[in-house]
VMD Tcl script that builds the backbone (N, CA, C; Angstrom):
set m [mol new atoms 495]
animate dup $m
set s [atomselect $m all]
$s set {name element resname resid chain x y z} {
  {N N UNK 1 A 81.026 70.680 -144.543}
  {CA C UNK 1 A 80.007 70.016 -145.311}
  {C C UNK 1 A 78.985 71.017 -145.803}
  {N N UNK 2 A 79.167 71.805 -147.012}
  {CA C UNK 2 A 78.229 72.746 -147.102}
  {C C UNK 2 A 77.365 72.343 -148.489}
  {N N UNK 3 A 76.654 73.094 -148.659}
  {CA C UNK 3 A 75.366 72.635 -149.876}
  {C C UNK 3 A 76.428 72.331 -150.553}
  {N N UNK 4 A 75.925 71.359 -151.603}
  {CA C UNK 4 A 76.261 70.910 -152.815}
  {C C UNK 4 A 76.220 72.111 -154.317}
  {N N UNK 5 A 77.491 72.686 -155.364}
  {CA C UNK 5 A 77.143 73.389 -156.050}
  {C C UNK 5 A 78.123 72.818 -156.860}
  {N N UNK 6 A 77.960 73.664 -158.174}
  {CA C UNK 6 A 78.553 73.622 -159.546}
  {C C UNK 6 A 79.707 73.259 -159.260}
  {N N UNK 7 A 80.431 72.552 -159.961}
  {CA C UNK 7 A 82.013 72.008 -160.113}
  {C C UNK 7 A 82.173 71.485 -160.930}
  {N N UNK 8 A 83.893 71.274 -161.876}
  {CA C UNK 8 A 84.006 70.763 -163.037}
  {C C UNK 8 A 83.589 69.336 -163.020}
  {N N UNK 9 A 83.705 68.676 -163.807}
  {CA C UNK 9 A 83.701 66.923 -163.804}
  {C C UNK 9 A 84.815 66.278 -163.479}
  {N N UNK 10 A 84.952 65.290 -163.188}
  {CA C UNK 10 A 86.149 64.413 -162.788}
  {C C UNK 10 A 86.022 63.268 -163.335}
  {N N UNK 11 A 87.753 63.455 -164.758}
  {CA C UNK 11 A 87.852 62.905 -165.566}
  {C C UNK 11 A 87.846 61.129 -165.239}
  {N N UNK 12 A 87.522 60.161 -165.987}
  {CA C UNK 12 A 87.769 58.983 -165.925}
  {C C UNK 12 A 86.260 58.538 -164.840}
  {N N UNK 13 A 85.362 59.315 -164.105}
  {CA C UNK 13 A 84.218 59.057 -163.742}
  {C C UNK 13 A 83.469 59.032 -164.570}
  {N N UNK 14 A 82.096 58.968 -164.711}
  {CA C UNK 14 A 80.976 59.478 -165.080}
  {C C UNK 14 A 79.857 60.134 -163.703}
  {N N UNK 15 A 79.371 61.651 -164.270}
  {CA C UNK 15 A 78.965 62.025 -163.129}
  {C C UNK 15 A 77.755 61.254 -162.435}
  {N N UNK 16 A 77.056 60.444 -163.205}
  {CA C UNK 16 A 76.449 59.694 -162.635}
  {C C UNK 16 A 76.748 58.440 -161.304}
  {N N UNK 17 A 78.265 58.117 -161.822}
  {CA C UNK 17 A 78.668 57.048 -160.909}
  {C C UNK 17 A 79.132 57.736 -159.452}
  {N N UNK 18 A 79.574 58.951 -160.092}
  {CA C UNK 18 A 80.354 60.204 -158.847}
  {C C UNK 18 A 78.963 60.453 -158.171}
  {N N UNK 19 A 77.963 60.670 -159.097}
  {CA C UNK 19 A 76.778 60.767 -157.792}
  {C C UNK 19 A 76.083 60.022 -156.958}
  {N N UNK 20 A 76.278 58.539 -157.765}
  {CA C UNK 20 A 75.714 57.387 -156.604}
  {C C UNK 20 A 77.124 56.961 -155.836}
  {N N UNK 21 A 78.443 57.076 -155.898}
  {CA C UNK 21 A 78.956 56.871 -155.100}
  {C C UNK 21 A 78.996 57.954 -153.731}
  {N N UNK 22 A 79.316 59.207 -153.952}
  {CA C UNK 22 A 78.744 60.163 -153.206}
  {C C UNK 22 A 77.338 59.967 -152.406}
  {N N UNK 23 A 76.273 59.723 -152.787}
  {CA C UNK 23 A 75.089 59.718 -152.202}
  {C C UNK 23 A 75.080 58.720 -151.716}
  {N N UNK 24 A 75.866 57.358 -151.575}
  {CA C UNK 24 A 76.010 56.203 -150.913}
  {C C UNK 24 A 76.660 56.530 -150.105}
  {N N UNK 25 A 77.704 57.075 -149.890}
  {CA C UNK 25 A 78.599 57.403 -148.709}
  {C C UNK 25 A 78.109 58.088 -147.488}
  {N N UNK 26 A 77.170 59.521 -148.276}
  {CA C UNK 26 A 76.555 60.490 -147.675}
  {C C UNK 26 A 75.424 59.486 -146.762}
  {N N UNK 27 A 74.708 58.608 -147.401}
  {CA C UNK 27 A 73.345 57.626 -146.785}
  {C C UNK 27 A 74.321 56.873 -145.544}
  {N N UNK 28 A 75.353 56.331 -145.537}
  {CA C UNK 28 A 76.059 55.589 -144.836}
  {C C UNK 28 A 76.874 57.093 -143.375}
  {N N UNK 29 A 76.977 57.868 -143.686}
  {CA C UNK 29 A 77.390 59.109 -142.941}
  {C C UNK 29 A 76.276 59.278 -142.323}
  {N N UNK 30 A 75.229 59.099 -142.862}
  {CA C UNK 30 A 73.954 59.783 -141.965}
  {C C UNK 30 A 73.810 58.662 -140.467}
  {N N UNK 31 A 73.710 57.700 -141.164}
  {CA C UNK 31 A 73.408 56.541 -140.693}
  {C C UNK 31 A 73.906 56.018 -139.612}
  {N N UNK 32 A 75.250 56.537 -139.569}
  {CA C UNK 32 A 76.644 56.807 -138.523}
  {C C UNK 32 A 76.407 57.254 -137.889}
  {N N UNK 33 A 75.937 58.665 -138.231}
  {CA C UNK 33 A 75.693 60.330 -137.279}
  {C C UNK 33 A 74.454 59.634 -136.372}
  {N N UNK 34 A 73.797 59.417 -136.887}
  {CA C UNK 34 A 71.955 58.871 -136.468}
  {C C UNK 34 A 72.991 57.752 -135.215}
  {N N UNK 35 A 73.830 56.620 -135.100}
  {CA C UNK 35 A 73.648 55.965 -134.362}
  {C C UNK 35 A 74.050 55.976 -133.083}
  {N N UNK 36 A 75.557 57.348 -133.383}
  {CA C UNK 36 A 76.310 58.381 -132.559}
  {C C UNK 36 A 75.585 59.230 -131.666}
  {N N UNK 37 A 74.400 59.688 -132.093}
  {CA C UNK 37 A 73.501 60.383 -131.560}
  {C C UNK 37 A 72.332 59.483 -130.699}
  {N N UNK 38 A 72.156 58.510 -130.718}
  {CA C UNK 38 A 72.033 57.669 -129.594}
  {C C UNK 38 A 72.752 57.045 -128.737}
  {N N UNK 39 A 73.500 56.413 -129.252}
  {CA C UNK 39 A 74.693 56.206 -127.820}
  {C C UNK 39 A 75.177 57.510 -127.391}
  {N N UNK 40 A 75.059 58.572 -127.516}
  {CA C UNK 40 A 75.073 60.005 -126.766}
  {C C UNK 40 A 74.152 59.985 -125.606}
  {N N UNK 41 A 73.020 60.114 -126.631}
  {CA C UNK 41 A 72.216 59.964 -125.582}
  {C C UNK 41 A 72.040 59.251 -124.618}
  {N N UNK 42 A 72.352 57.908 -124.692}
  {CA C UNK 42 A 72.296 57.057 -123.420}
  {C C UNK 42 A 73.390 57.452 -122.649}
  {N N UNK 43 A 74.526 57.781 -123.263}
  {CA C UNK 43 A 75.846 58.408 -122.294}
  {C C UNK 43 A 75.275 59.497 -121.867}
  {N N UNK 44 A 74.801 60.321 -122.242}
  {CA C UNK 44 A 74.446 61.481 -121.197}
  {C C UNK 44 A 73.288 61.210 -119.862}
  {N N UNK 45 A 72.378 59.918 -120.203}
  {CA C UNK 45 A 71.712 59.453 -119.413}
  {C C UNK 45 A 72.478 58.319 -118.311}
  {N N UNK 46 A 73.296 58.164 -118.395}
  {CA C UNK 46 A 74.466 57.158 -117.644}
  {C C UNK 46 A 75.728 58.140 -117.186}
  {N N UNK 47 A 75.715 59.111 -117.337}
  {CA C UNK 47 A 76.394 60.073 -116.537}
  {C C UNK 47 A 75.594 60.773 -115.847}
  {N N UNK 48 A 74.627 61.468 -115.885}
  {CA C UNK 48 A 73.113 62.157 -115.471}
  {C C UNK 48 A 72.962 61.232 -114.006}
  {N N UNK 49 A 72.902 59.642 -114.120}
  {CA C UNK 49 A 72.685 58.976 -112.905}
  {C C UNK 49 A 74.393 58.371 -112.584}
  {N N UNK 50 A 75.143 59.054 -112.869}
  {CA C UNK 50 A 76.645 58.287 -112.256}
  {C C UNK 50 A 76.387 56.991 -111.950}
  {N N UNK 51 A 75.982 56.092 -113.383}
  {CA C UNK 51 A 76.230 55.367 -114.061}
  {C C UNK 51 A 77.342 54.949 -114.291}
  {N N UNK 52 A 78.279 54.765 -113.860}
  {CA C UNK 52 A 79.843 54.620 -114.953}
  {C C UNK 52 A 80.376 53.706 -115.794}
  {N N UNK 53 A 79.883 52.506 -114.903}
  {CA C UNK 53 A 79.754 51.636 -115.552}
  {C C UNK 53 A 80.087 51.126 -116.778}
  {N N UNK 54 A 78.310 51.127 -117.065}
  {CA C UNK 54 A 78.728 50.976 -118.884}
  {C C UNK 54 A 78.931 52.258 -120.131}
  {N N UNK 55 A 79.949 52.760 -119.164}
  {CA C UNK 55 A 80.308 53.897 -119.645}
  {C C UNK 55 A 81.363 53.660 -120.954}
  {N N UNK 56 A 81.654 52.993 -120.548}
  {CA C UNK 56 A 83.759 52.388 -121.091}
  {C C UNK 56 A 82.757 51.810 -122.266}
  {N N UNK 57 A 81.852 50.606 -122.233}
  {CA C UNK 57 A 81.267 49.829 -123.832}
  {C C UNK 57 A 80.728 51.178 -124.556}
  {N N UNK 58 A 80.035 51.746 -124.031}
  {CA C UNK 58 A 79.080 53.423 -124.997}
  {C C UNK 58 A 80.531 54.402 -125.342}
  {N N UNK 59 A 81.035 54.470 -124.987}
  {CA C UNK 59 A 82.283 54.959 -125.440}
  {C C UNK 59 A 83.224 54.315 -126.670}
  {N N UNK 60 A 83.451 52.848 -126.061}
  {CA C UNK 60 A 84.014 52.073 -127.155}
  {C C UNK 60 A 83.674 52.051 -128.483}
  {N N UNK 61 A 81.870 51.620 -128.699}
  {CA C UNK 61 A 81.205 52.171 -129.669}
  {C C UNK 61 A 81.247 53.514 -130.429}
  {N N UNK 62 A 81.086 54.170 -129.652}
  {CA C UNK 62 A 81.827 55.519 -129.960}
  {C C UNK 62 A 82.877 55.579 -131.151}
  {N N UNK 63 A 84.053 55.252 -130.499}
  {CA C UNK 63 A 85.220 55.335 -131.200}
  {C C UNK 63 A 84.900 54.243 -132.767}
  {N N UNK 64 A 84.483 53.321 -132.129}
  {CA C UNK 64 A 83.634 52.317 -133.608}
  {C C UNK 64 A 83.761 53.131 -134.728}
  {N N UNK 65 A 82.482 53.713 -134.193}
  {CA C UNK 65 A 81.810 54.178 -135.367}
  {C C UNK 65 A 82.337 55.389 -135.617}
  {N N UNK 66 A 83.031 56.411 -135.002}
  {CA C UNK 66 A 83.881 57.436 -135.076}
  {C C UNK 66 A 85.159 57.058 -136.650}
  {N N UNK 67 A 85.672 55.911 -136.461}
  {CA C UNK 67 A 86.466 55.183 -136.736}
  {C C UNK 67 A 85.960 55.050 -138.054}
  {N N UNK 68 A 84.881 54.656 -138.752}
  {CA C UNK 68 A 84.115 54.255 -139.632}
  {C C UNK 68 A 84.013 55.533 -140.319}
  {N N UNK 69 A 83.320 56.546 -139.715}
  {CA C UNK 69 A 83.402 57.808 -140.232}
  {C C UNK 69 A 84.657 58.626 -141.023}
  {N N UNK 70 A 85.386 58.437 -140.414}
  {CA C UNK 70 A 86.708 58.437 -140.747}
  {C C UNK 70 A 87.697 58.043 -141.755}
  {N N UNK 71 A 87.061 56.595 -141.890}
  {CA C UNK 71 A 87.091 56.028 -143.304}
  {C C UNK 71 A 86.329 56.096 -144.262}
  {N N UNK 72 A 85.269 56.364 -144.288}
  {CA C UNK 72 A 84.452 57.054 -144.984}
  {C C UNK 72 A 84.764 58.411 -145.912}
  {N N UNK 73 A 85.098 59.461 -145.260}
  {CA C UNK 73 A 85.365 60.293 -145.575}
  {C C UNK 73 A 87.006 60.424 -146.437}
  {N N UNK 74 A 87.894 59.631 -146.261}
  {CA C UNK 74 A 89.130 59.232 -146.955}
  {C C UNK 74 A 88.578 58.339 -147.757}
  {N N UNK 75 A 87.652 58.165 -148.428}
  {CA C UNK 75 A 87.287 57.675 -149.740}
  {C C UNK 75 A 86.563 58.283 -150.563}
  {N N UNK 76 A 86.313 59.664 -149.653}
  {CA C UNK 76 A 85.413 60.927 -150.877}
  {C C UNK 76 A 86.533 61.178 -151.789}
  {N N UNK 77 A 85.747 61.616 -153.412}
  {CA C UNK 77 A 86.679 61.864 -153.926}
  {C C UNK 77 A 86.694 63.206 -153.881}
  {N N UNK 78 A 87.460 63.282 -154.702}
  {CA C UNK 78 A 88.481 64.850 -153.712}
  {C C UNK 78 A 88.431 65.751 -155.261}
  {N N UNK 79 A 88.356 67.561 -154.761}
  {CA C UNK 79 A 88.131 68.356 -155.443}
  {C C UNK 79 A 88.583 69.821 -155.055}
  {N N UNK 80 A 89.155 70.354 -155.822}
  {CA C UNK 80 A 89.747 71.794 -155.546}
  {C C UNK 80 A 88.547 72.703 -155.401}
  {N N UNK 81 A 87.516 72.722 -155.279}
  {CA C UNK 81 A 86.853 73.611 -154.816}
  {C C UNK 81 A 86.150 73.463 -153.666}
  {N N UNK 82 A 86.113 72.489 -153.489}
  {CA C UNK 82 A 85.266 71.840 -151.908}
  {C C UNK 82 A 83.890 71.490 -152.049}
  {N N UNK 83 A 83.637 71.428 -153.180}
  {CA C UNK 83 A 82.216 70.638 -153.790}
  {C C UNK 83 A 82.458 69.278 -154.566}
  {N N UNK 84 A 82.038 68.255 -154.170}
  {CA C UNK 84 A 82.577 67.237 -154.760}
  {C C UNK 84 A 82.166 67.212 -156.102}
  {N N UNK 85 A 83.327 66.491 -156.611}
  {CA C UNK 85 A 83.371 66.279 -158.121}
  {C C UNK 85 A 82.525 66.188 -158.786}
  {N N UNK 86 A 82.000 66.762 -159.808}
  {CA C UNK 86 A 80.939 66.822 -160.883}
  {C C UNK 86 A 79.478 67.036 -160.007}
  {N N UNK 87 A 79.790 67.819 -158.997}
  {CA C UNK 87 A 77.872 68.123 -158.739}
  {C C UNK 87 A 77.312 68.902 -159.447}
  {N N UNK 88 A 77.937 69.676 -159.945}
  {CA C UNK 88 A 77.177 70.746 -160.756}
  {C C UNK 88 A 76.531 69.995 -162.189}
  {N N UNK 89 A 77.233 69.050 -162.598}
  {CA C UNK 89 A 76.127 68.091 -163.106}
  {C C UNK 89 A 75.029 66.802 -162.554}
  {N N UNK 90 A 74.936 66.963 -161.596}
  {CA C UNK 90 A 73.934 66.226 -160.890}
  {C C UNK 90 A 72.713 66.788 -161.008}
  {N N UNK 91 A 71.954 65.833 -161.132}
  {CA C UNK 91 A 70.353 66.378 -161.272}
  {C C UNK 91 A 69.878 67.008 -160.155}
  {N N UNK 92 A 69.073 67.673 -160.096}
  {CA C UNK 92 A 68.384 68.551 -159.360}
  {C C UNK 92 A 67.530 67.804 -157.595}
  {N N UNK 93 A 67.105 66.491 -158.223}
  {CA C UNK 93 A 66.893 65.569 -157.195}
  {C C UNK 93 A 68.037 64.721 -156.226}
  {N N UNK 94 A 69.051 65.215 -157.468}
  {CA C UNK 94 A 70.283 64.385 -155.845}
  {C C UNK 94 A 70.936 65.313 -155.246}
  {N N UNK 95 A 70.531 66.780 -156.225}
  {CA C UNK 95 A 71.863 67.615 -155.357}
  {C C UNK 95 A 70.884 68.041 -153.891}
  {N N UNK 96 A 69.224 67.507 -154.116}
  {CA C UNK 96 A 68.496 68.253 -152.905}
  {C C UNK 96 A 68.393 67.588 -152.072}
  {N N UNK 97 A 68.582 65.819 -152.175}
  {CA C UNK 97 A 68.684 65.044 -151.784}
  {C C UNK 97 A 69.791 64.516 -150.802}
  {N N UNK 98 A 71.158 65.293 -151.644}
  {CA C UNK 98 A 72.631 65.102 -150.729}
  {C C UNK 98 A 72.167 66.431 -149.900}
  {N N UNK 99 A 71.528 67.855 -150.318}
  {CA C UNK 99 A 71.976 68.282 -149.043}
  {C C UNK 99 A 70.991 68.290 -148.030}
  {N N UNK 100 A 70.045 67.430 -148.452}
  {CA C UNK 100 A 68.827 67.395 -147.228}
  {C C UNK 100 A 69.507 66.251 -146.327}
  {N N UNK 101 A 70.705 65.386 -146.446}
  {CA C UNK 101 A 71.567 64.844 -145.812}
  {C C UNK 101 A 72.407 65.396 -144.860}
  {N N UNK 102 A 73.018 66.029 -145.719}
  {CA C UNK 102 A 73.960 66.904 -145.260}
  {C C UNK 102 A 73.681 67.771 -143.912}
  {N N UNK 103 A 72.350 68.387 -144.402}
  {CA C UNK 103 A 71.720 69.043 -143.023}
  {C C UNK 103 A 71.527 68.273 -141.695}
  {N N UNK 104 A 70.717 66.878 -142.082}
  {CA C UNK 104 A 70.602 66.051 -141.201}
  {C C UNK 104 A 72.126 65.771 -140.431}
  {N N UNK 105 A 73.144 65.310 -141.337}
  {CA C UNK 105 A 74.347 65.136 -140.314}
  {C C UNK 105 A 74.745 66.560 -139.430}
  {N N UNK 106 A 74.731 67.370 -140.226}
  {CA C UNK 106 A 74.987 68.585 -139.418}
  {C C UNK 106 A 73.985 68.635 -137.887}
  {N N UNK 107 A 73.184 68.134 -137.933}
  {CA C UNK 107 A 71.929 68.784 -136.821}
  {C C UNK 107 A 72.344 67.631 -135.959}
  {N N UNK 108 A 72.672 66.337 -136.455}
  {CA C UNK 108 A 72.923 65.727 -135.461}
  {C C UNK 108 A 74.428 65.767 -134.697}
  {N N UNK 109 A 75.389 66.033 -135.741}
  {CA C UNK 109 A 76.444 66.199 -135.195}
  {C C UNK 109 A 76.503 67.756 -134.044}
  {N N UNK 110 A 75.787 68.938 -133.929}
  {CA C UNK 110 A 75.383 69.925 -133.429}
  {C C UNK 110 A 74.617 69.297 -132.037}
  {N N UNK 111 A 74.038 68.457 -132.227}
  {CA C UNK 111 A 73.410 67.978 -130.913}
  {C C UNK 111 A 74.652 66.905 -129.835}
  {N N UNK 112 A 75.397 66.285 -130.974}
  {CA C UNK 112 A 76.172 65.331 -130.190}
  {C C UNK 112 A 77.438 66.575 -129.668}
  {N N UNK 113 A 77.496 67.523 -130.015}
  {CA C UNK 113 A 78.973 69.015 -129.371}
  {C C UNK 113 A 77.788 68.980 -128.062}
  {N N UNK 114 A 77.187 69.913 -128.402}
  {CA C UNK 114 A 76.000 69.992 -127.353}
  {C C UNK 114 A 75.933 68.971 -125.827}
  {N N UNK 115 A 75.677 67.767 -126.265}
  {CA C UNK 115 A 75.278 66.852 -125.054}
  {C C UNK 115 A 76.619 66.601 -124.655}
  {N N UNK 116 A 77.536 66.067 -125.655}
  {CA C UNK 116 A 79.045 65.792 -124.670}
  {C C UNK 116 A 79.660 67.286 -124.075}
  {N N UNK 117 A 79.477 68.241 -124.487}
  {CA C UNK 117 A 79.886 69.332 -123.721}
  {C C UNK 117 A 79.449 69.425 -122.035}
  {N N UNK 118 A 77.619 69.288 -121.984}
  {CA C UNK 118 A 77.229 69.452 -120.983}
  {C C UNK 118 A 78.142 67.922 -120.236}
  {N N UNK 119 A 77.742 66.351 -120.911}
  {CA C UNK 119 A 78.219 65.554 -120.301}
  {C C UNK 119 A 79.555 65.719 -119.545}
  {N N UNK 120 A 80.603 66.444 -120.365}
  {CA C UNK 120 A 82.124 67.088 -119.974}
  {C C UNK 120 A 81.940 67.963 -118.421}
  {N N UNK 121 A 80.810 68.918 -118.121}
  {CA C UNK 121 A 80.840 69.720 -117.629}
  {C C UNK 121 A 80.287 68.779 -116.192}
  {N N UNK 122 A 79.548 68.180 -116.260}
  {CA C UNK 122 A 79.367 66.973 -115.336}
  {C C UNK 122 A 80.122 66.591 -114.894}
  {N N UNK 123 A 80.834 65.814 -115.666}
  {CA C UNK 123 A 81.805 64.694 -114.813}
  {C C UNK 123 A 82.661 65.354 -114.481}
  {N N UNK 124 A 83.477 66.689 -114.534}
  {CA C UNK 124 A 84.365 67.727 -114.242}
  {C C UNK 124 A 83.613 67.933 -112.790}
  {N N UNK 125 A 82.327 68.460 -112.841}
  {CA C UNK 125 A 82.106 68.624 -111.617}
  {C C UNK 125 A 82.179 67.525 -110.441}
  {N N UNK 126 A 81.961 66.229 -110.566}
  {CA C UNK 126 A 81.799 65.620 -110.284}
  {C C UNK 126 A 82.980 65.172 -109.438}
  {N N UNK 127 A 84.089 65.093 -110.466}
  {CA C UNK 127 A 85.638 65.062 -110.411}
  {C C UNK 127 A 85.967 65.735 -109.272}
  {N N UNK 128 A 85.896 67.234 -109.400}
  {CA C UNK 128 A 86.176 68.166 -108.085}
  {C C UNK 128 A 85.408 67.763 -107.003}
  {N N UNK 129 A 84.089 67.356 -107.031}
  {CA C UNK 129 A 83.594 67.084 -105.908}
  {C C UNK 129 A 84.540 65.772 -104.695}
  {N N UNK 130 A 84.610 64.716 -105.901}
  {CA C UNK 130 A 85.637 63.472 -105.317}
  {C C UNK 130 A 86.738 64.305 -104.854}
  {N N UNK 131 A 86.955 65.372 -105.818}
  {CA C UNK 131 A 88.642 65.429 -105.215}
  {C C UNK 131 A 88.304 66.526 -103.595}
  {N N UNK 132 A 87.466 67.154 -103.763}
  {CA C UNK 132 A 87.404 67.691 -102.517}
  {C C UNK 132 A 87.224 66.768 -101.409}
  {N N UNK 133 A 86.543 66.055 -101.326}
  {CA C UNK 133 A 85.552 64.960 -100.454}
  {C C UNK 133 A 87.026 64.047 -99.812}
  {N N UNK 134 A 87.754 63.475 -100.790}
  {CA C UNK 134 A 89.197 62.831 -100.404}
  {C C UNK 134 A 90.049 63.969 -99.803}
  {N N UNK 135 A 90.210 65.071 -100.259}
  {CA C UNK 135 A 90.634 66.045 -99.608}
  {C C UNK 135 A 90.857 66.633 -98.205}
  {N N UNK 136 A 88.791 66.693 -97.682}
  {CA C UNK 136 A 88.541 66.755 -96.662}
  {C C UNK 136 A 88.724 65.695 -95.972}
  {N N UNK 137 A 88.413 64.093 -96.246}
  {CA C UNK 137 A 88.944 63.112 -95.476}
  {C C UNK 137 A 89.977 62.882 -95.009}
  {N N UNK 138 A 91.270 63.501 -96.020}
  {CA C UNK 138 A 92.676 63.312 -95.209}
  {C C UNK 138 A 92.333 64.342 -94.486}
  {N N UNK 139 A 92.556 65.366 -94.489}
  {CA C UNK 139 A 92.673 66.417 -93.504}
  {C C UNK 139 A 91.756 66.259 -92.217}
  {N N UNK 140 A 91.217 65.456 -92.572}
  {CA C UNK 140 A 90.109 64.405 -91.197}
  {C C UNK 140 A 90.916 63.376 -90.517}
  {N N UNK 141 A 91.871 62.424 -90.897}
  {CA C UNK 141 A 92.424 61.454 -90.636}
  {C C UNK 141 A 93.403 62.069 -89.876}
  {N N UNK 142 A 94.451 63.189 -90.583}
  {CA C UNK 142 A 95.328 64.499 -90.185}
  {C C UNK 142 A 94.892 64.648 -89.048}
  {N N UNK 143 A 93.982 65.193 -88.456}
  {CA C UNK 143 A 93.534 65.318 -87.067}
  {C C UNK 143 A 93.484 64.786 -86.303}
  {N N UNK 144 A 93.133 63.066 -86.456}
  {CA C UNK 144 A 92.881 62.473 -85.743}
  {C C UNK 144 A 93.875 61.886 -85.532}
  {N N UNK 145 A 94.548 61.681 -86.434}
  {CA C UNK 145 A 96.265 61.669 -86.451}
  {C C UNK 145 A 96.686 62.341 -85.001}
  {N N UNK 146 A 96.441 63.492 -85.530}
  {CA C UNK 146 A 97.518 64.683 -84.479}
  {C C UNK 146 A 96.641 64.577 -83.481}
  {N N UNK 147 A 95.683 64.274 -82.866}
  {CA C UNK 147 A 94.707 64.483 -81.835}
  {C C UNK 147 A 95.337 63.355 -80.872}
  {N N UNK 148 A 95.443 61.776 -81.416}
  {CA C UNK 148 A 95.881 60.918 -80.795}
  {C C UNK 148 A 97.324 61.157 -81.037}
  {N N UNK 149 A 98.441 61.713 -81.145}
  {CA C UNK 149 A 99.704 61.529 -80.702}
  {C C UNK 149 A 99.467 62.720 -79.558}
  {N N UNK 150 A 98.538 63.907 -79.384}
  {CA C UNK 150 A 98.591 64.689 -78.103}
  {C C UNK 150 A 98.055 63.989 -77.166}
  {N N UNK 151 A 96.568 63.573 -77.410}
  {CA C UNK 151 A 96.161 62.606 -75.931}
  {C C UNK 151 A 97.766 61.586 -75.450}
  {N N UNK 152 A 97.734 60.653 -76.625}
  {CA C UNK 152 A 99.105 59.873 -76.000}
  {C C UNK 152 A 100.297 60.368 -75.007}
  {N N UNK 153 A 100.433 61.822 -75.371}
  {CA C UNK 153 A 101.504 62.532 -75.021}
  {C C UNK 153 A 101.281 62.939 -73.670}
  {N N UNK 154 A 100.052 63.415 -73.726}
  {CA C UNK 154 A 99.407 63.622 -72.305}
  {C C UNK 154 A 98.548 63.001 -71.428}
  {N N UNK 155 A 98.876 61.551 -71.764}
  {CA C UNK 155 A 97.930 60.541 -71.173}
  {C C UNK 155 A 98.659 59.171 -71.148}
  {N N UNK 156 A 99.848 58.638 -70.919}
  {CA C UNK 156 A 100.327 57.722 -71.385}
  {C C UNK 156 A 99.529 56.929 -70.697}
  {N N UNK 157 A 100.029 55.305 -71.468}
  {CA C UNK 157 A 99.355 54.237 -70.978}
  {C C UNK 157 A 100.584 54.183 -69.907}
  {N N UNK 158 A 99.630 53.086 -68.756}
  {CA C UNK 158 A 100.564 52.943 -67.381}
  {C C UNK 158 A 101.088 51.640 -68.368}
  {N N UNK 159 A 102.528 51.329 -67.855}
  {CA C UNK 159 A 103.408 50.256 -67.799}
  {C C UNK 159 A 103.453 49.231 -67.627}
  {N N UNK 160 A 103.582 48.277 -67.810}
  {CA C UNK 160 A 103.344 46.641 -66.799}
  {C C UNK 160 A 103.469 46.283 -65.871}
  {N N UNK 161 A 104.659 47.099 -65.264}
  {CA C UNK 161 A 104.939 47.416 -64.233}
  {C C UNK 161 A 104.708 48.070 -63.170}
  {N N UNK 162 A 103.787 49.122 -63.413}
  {CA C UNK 162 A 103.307 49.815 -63.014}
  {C C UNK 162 A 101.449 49.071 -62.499}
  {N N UNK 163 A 101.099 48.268 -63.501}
  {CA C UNK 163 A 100.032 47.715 -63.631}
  {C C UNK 163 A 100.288 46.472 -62.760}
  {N N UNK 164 A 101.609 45.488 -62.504}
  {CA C UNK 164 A 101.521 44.609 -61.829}
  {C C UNK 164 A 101.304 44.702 -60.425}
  {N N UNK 165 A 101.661 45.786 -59.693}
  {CA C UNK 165 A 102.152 46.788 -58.246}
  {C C UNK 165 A 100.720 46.524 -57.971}
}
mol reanalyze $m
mol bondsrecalc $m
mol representation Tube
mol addrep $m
């Protein structure tokens, strides 16, 4: 997603319509990014307190709007130079306008790598901790296991018979 620059026109548009459809998409991308970046945040605050919970709905959302994005972007129209179609005729107020957008998604999408990374690095730890903790418990049970088949071995119970006498 880089600044907006010069590019030919794209025939059968008018660059005007290419720029309010573009700058509608871009307003609707932001808008996405902006809501992604709060349910982040609450996911990183619901992992932070092993929360888990309502982990699975902030996630689901997630994918939502992930999903949305997605479609979004398979309806840009499309251009061999990687500047969308006819910006280089766009006025001066939308091309500063798309990329004062543009930045915004970038900064937020930069914050949402950011927090799910650390969030990743969490629950990884977290993970090993369980898996150690179950770990050490068998190897606890293991003992006590093997502890009571030696007492048994060297302690039998008396008999019934032995007990009726």
């Amino acid at each position: 997603m880089g600044p907006l620059a010069a590019d030919q026109g794209n025939p059968g548009t008018s660059e005007r319509e290419t720029a309010s459809v573009l700058l509608s998409n871009l307003e609707r991308q932001l808008v996405l990014f902006g809501r992604l970046d709060q349910l982040s945040e609450r996911q990183s605050k619901l992992v932070s307190a092993a929360d888990t919970q309502p982990l699975v709905a902030i996630l689901a959302q997630r994918q939502e709007i992930t999903s949305d994005l997605t479609a979004l972007t398979h309806k840009l129209p499309k251009s061999s130079s990687g500047s969308p179609p006819g910006s280089g005729q766009w006025s001066d107020s939308d091309r500063q306008r798309a990329n004062e957008m543009l930045a915004r998604i970038r900064e937020h999408l930069q914050k949402l790598i950011k927090r799910d990374a650390v969030d990743a690095r969490i629950l990884s730890t977290r993970k090993n901790q369980t898996h150690a903790g179950i770990a050490a418990m068998h190897s606890g049970h293991q003992a006590v296991t093997a502890y009571g088949r030696t007492t048994a071995a060297q302690h039998p119970k008396p008999s019934r018979t032995s007990r009726e006498a």
